[in-house]
C-alpha positions in Angstrom: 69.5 30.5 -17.4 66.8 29.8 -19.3 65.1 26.9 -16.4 65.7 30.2 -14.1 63.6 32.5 -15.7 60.9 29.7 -16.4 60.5 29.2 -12.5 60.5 33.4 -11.9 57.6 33.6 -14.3 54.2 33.9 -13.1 51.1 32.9 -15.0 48.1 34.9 -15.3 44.6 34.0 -14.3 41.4 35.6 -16.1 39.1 34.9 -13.2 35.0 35.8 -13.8 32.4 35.6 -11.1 28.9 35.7 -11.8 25.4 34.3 -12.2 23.2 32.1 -14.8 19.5 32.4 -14.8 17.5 30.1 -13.0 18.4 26.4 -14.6 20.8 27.4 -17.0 24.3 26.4 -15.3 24.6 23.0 -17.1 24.0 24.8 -20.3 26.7 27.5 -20.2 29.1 25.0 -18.1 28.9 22.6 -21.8 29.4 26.5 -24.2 32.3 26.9 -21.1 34.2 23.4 -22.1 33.7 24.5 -26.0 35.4 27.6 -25.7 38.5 26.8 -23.2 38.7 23.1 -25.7 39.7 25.5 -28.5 42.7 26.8 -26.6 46.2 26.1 -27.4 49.2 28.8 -27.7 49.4 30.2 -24.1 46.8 28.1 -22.1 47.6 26.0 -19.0 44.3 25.1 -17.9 40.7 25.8 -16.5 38.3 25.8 -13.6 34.8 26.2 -13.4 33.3 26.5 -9.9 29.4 26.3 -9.0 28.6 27.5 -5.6 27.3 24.1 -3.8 23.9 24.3 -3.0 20.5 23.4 -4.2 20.0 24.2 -7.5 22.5 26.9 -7.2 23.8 29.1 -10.9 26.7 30.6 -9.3 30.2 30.2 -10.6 33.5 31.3 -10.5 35.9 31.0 -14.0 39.3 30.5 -14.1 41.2 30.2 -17.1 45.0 30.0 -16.8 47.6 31.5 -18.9 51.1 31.8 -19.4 50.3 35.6 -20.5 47.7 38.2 -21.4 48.9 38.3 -24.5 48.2 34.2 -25.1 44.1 34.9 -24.1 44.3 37.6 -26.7 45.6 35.5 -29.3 43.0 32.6 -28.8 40.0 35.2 -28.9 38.9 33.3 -32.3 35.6 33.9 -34.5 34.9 30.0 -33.0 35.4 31.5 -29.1 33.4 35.0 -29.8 30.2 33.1 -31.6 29.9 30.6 -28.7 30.4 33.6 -26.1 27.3 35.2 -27.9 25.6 31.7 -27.2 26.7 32.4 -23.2 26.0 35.7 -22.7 22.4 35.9 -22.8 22.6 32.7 -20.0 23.7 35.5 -17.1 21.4 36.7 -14.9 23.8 39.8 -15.3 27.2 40.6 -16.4 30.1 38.7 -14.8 32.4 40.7 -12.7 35.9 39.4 -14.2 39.2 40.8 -13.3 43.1 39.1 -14.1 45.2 38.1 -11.2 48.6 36.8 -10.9 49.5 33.4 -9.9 51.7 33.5 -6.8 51.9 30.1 -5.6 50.9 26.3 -7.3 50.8 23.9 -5.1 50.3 19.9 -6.4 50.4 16.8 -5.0 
């Protein structure tokens, strides 16, 4: 039974949706690669989104998990010092939120 419950469970998406200041995308998109490259127990994967556009500093984050549990055991002194790198990047807080994944579709 154990391929069964495999396909019934769902992973879990920490999605964030916010804004850099002016010019500072391509600086928190290489912090963004440091953080989710230090990943391992748990992690399935990420996206980051910028809203197309001229010089446009809106994103969207998505960092896929098998649970909530897995993002809380990869919160690391290494991940928490380059966040403090990030944070001051926003032209405000994020709004972030967790969602579950429902459907995966691949070619």
């Amino acid at each position: 039974m154990q391929g069964l419950n495999d396909c019934l469970r769902h992973k879990v998406a920490y999605v964030a949706i916010g804004e850099f200041k002016p010019g500072r995308f391509a600086q928190a998109q290489t912090l963004y690669e440091k953080i989710v490259s230090s990943y391992s127990e748990g992690f399935q994967g990420a996206f980051l989104l910028q809203k197309m556009g001229p010089n446009s500093d809106q994103g969207i984050a998505m960092i896929l998990w098998d649970n909530i549990e897995d993002m809380d055991k990869n919160q690391t002194e290494l991940s928490q010092k380059i966040m403090a790198k990030m944070n001051p990047l926003f032209a405000e807080p994020p709004e972030t939120d967790f969602y579950q994944v429902c459907s995966e579709v691949q070619p």
